[in-house]
mmCIF file as gemmi writes it, N, C-alpha and C atoms, coordinates in Angstrom:
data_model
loop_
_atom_site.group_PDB
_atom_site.id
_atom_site.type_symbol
_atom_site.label_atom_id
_atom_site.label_alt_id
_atom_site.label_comp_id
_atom_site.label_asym_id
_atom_site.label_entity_id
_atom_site.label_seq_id
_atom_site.pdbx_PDB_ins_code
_atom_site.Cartn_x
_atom_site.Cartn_y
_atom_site.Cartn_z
_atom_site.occupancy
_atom_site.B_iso_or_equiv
_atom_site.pdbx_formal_charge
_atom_site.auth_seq_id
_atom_site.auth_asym_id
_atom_site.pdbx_PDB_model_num
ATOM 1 N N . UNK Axp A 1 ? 0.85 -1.172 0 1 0 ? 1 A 1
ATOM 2 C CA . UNK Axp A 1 ? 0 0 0 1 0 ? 1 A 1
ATOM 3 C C . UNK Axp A 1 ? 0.896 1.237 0 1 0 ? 1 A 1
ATOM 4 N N . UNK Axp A 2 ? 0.246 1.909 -0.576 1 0 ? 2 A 1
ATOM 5 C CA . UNK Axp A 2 ? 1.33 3.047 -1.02 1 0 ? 2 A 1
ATOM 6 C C . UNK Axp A 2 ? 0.84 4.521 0.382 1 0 ? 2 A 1
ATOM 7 N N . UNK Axp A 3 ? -0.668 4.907 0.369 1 0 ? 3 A 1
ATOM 8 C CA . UNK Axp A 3 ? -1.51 5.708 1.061 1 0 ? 3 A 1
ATOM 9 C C . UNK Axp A 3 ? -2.654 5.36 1.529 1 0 ? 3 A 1
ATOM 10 N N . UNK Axp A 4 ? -2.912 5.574 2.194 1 0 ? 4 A 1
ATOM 11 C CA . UNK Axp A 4 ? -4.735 5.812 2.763 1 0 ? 4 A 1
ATOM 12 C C . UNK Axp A 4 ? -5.274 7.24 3.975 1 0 ? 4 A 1
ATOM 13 N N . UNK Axp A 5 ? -6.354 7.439 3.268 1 0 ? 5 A 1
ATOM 14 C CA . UNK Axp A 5 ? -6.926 8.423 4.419 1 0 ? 5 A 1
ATOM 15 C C . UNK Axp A 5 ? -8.179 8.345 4.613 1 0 ? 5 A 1
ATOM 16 N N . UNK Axp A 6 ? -8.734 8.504 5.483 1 0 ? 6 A 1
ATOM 17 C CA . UNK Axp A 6 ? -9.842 8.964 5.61 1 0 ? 6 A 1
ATOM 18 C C . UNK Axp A 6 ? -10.817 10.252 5.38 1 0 ? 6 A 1
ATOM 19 N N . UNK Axp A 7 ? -12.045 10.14 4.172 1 0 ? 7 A 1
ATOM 20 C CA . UNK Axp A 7 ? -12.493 11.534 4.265 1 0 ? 7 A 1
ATOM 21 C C . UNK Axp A 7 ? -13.467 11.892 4.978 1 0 ? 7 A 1
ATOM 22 N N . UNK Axp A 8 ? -13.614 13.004 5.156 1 0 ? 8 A 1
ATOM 23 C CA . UNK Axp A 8 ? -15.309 13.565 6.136 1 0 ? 8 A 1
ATOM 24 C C . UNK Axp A 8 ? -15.563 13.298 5.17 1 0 ? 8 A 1
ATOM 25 N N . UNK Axp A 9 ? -17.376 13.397 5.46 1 0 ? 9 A 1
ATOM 26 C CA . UNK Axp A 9 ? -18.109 13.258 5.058 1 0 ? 9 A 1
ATOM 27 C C . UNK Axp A 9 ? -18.746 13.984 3.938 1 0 ? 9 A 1
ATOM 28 N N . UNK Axp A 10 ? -19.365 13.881 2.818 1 0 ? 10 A 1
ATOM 29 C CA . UNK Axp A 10 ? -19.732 14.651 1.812 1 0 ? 10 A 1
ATOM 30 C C . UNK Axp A 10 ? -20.498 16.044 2.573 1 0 ? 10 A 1
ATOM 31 N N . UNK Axp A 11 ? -20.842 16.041 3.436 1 0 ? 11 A 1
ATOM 32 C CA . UNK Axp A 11 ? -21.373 17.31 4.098 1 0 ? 11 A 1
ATOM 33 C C . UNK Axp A 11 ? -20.29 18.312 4.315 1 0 ? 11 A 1
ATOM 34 N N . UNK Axp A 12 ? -18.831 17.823 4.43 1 0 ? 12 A 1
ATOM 35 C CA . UNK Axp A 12 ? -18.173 18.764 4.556 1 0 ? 12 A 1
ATOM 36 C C . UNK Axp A 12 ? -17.701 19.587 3.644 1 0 ? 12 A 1
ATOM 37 N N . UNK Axp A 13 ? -18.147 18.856 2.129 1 0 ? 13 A 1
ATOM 38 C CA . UNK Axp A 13 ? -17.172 19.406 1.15 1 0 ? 13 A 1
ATOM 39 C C . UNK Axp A 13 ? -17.348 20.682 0.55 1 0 ? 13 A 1
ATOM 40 N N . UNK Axp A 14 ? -16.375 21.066 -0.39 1 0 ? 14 A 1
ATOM 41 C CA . UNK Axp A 14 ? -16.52 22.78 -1.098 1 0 ? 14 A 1
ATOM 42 C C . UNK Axp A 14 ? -16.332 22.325 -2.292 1 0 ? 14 A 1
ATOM 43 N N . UNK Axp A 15 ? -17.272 22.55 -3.307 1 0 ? 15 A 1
ATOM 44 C CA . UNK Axp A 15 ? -17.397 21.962 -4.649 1 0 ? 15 A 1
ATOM 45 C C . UNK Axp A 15 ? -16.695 23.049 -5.612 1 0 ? 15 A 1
ATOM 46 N N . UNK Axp A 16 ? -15.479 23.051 -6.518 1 0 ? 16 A 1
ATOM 47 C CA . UNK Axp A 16 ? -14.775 23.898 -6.67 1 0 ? 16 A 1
ATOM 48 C C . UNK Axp A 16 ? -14.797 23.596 -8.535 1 0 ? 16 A 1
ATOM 49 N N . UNK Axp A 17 ? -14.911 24.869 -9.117 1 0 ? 17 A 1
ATOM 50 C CA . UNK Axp A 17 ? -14.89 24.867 -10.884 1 0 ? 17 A 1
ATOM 51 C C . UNK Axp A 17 ? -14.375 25.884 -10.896 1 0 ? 17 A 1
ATOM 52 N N . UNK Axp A 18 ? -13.51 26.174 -12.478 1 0 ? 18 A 1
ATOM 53 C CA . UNK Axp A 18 ? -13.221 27.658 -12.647 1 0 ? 18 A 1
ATOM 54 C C . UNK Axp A 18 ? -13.673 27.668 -14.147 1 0 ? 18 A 1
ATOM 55 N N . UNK Axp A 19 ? -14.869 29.129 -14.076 1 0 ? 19 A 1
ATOM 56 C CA . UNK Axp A 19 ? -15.496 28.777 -15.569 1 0 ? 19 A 1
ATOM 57 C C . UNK Axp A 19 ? -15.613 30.511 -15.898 1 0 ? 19 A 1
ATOM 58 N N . UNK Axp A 20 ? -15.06 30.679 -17.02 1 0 ? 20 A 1
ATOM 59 C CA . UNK Axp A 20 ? -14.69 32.242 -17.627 1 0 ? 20 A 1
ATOM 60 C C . UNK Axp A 20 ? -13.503 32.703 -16.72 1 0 ? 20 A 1
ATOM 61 N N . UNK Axp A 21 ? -12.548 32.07 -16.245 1 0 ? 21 A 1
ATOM 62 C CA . UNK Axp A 21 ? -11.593 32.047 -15.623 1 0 ? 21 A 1
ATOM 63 C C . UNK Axp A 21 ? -11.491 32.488 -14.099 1 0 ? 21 A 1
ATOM 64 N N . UNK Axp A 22 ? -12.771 32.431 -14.06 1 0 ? 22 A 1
ATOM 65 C CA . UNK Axp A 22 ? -13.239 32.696 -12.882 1 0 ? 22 A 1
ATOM 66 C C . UNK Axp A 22 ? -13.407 31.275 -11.714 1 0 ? 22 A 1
ATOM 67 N N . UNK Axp A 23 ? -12.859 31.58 -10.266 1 0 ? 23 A 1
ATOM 68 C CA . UNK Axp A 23 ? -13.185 30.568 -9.577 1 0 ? 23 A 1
ATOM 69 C C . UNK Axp A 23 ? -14.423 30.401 -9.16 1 0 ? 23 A 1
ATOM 70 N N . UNK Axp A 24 ? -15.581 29.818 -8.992 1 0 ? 24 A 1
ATOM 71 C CA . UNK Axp A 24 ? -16.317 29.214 -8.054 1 0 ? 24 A 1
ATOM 72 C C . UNK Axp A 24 ? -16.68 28.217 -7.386 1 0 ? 24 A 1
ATOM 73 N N . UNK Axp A 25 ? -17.081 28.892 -6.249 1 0 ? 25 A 1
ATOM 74 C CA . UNK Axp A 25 ? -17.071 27.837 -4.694 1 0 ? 25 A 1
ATOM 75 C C . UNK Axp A 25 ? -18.604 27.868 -4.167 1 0 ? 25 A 1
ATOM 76 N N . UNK Axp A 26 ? -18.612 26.383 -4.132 1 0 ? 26 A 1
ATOM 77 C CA . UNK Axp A 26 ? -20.056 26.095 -3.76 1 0 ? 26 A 1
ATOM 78 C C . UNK Axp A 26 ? -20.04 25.184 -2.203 1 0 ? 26 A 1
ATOM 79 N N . UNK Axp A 27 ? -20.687 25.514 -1.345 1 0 ? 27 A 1
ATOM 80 C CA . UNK Axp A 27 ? -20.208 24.637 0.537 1 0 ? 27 A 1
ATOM 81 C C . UNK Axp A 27 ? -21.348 23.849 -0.078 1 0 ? 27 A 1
ATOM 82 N N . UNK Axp A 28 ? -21.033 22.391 0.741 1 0 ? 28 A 1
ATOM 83 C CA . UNK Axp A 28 ? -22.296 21.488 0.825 1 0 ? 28 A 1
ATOM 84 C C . UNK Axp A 28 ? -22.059 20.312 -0.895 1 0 ? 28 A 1
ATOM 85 N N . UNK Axp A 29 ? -22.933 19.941 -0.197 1 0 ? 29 A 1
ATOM 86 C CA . UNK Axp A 29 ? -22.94 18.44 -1.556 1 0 ? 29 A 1
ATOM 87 C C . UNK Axp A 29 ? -23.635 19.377 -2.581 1 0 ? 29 A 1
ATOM 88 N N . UNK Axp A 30 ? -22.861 18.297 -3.602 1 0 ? 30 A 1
ATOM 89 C CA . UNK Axp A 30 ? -23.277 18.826 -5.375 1 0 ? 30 A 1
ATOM 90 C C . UNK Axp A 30 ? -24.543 18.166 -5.541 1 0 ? 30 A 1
ATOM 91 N N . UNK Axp A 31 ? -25.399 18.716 -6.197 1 0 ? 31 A 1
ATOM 92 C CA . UNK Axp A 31 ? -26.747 18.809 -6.37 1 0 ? 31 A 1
ATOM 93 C C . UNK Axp A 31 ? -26.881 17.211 -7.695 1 0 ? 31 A 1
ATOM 94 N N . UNK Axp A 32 ? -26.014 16.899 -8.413 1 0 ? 32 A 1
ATOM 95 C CA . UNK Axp A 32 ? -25.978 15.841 -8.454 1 0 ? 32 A 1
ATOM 96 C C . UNK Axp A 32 ? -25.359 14.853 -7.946 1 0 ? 32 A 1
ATOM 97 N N . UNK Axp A 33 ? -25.877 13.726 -7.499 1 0 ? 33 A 1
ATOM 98 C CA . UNK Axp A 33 ? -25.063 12.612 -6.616 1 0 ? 33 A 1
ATOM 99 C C . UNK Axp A 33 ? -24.665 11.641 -7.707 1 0 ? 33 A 1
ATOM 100 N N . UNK Axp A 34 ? -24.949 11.497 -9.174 1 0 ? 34 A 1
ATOM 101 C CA . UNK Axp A 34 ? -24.604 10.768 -10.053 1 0 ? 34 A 1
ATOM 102 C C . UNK Axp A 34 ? -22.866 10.208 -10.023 1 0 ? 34 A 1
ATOM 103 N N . UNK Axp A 35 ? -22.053 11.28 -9.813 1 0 ? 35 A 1
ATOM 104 C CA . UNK Axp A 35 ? -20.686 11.186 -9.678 1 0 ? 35 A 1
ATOM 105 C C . UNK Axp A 35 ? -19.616 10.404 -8.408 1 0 ? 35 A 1
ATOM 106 N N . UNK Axp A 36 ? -19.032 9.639 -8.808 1 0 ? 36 A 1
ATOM 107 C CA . UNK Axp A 36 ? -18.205 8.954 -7.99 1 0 ? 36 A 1
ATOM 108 C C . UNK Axp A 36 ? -16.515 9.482 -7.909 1 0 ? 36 A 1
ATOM 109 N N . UNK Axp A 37 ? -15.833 8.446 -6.923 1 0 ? 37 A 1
ATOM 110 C CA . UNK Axp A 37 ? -14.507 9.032 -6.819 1 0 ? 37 A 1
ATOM 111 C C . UNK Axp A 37 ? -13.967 8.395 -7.739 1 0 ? 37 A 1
ATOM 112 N N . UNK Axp A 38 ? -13.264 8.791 -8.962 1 0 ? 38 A 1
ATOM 113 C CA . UNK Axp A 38 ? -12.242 8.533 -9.703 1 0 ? 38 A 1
ATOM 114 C C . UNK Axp A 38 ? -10.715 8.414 -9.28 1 0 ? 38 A 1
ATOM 115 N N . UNK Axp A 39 ? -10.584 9.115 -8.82 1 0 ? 39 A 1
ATOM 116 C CA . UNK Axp A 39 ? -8.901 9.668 -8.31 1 0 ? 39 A 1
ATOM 117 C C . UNK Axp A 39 ? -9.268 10.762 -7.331 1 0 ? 39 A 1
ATOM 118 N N . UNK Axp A 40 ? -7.769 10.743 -6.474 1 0 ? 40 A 1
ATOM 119 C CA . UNK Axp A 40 ? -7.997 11.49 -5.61 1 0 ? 40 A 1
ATOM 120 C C . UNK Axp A 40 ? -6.418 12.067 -5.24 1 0 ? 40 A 1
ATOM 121 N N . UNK Axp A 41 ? -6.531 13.82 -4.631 1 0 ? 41 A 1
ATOM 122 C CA . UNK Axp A 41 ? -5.131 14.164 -4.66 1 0 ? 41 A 1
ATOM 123 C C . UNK Axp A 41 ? -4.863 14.517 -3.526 1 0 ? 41 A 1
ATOM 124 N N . UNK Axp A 42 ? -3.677 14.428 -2.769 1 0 ? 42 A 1
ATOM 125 C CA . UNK Axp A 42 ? -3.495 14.794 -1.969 1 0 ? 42 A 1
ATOM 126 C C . UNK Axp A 42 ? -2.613 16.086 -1.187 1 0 ? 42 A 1
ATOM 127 N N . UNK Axp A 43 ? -2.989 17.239 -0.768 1 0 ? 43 A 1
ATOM 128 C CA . UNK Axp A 43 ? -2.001 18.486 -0.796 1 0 ? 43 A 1
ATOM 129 C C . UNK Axp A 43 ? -2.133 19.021 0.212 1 0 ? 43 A 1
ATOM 130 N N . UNK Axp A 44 ? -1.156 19.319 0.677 1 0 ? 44 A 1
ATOM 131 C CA . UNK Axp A 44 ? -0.31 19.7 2.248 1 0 ? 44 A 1
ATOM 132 C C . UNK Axp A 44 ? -0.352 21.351 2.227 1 0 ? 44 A 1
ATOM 133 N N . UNK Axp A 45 ? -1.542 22.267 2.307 1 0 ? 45 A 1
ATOM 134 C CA . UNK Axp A 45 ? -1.651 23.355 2.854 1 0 ? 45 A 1
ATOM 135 C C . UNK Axp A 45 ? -1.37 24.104 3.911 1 0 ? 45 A 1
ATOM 136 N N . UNK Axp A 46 ? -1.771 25.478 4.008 1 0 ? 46 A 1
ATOM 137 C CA . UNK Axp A 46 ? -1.926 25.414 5.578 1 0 ? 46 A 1
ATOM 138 C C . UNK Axp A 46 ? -2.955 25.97 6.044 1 0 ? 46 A 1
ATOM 139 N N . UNK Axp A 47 ? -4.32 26.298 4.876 1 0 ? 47 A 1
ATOM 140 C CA . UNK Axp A 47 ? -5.39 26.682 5.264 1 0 ? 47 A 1
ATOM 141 C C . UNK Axp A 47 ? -6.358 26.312 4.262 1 0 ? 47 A 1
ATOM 142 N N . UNK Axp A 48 ? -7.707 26.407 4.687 1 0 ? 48 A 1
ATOM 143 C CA . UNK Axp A 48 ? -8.932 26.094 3.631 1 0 ? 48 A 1
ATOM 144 C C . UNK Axp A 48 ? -8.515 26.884 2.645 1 0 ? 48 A 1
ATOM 145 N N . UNK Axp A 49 ? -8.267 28.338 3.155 1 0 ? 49 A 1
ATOM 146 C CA . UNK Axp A 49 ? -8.4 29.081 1.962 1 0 ? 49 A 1
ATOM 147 C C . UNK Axp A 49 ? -7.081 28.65 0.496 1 0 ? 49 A 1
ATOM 148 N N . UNK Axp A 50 ? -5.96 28.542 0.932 1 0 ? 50 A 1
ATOM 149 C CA . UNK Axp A 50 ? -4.727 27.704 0.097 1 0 ? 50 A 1
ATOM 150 C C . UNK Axp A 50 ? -5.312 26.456 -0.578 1 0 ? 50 A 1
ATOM 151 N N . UNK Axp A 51 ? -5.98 25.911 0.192 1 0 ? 51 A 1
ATOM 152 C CA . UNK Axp A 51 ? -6.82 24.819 -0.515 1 0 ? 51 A 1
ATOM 153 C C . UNK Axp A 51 ? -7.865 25.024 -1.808 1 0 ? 51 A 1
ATOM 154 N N . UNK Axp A 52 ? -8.84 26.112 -1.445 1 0 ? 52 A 1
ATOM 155 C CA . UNK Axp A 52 ? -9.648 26.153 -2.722 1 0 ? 52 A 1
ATOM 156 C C . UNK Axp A 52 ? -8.138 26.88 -3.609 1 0 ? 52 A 1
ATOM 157 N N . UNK Axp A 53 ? -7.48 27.658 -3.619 1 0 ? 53 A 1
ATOM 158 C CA . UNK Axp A 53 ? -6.678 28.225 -4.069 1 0 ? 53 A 1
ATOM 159 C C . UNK Axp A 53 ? -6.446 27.095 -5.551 1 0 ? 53 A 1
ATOM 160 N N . UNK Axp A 54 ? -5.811 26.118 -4.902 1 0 ? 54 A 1
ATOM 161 C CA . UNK Axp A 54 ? -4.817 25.066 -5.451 1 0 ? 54 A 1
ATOM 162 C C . UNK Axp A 54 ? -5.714 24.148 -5.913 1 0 ? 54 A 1
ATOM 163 N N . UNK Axp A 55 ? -7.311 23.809 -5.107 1 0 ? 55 A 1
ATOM 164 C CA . UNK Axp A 55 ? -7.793 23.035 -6.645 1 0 ? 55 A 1
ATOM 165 C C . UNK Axp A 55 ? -8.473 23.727 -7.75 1 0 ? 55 A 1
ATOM 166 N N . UNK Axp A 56 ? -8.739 25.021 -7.486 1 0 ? 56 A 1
ATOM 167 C CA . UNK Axp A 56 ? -9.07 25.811 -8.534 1 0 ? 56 A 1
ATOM 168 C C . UNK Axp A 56 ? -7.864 25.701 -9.663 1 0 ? 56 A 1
ATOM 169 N N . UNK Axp A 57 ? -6.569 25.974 -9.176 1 0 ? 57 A 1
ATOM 170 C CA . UNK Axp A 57 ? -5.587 25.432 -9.956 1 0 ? 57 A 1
ATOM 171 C C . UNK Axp A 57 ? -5.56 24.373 -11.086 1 0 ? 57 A 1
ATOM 172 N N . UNK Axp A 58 ? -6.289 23.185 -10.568 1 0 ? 58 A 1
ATOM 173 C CA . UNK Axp A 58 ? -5.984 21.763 -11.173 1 0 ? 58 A 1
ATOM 174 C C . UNK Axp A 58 ? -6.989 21.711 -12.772 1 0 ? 58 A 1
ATOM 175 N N . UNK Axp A 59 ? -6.47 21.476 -13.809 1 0 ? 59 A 1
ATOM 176 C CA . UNK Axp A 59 ? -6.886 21.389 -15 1 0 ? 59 A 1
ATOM 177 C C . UNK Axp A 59 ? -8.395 21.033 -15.458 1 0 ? 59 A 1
ATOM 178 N N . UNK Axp A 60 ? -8.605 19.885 -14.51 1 0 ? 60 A 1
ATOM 179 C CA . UNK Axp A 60 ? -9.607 19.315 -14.166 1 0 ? 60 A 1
ATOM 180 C C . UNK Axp A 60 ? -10.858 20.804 -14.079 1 0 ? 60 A 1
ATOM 181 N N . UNK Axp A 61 ? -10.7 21.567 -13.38 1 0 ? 61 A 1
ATOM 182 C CA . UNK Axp A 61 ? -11.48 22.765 -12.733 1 0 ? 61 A 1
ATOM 183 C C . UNK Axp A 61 ? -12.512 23.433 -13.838 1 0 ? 61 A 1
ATOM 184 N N . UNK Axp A 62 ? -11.718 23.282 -15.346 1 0 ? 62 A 1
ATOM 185 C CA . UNK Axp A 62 ? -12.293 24.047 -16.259 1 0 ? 62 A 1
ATOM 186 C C . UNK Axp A 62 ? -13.449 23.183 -17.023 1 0 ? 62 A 1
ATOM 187 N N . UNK Axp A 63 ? -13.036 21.979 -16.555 1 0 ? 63 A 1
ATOM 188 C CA . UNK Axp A 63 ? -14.434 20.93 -17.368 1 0 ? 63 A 1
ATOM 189 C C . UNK Axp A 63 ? -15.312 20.511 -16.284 1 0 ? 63 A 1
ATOM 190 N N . UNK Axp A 64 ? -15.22 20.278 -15.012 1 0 ? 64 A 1
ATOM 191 C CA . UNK Axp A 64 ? -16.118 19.859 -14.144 1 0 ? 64 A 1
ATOM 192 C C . UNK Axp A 64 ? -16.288 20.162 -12.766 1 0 ? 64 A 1
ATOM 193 N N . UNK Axp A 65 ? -16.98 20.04 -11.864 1 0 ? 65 A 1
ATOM 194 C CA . UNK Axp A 65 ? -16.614 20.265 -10.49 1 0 ? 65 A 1
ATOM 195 C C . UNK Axp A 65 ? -15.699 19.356 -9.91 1 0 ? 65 A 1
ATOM 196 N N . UNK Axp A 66 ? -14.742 20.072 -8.902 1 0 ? 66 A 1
ATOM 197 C CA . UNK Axp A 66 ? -13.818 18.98 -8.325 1 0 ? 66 A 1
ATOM 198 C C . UNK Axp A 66 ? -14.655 19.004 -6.681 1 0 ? 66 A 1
ATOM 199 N N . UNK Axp A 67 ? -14.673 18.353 -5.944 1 0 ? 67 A 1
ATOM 200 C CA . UNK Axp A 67 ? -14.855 17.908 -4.807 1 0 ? 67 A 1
ATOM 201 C C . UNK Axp A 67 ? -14.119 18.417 -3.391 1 0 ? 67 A 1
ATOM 202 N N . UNK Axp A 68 ? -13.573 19.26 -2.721 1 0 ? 68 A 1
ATOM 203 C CA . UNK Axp A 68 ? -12.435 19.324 -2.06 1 0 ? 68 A 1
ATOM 204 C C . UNK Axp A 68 ? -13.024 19.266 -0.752 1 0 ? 68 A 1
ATOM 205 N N . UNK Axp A 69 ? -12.311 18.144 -0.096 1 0 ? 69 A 1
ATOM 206 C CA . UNK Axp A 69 ? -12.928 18.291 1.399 1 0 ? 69 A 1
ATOM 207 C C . UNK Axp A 69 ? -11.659 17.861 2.106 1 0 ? 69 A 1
ATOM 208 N N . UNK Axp A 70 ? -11.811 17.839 3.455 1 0 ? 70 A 1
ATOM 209 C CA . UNK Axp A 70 ? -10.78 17.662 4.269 1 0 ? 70 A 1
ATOM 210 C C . UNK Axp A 70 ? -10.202 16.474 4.718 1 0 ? 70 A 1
ATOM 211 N N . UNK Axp A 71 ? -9.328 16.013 5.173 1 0 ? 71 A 1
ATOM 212 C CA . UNK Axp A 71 ? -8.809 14.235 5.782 1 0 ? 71 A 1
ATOM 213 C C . UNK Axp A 71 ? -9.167 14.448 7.16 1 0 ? 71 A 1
ATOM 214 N N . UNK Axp A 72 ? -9.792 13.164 7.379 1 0 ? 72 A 1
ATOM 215 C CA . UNK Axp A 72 ? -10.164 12.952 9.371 1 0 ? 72 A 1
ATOM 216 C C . UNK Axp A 72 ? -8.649 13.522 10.099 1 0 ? 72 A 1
ATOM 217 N N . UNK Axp A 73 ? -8.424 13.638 10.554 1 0 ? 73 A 1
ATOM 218 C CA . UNK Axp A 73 ? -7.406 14.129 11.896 1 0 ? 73 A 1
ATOM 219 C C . UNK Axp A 73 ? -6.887 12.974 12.799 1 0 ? 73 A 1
ATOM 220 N N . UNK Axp A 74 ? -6.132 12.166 12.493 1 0 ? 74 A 1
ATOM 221 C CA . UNK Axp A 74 ? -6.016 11.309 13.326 1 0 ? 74 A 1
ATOM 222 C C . UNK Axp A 74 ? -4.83 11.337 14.142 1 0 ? 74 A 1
ATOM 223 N N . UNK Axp A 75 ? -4.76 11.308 15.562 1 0 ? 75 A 1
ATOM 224 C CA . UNK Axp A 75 ? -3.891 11.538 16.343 1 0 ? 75 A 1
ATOM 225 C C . UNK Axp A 75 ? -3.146 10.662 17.392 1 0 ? 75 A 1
């Protein structure tokens, strides 16, 4: 095994697209549930806000919503 994490729950997530080069951020589950996890990335911030930052970034952003939520905390 290479990784594993745990995610919260779809309630936690921030649904992230960038469309006319513009970012938008949506809190809460995507209004369609049709979509599953394909792949998943993992990135070492140091705040929510760095976070939408950087998946607004990801290529992905301009064709669909990406998903971004947080890893459980385990201590």
């Amino acid at each position: 095994m290479v990784t594993s994490a745990g995610l919260q729950p779809p309630q936690s997530a921030t649904m992230v697209s960038v469309r006319g080069g513009k970012r938008r951020v949506h809190d809460g589950l995507y209004a369609e549930m049709k979509e599953f996890l394909i792949g998943f990335f993992i990135i070492d911030v140091p705040d929510p806000d760095a976070a939408l930052e950087w998946t607004a970034r990801h290529p992905a952003a301009a064709q669909s919503v990406l998903e971004l939520r947080p890893l459980f905390a385990y201590s």
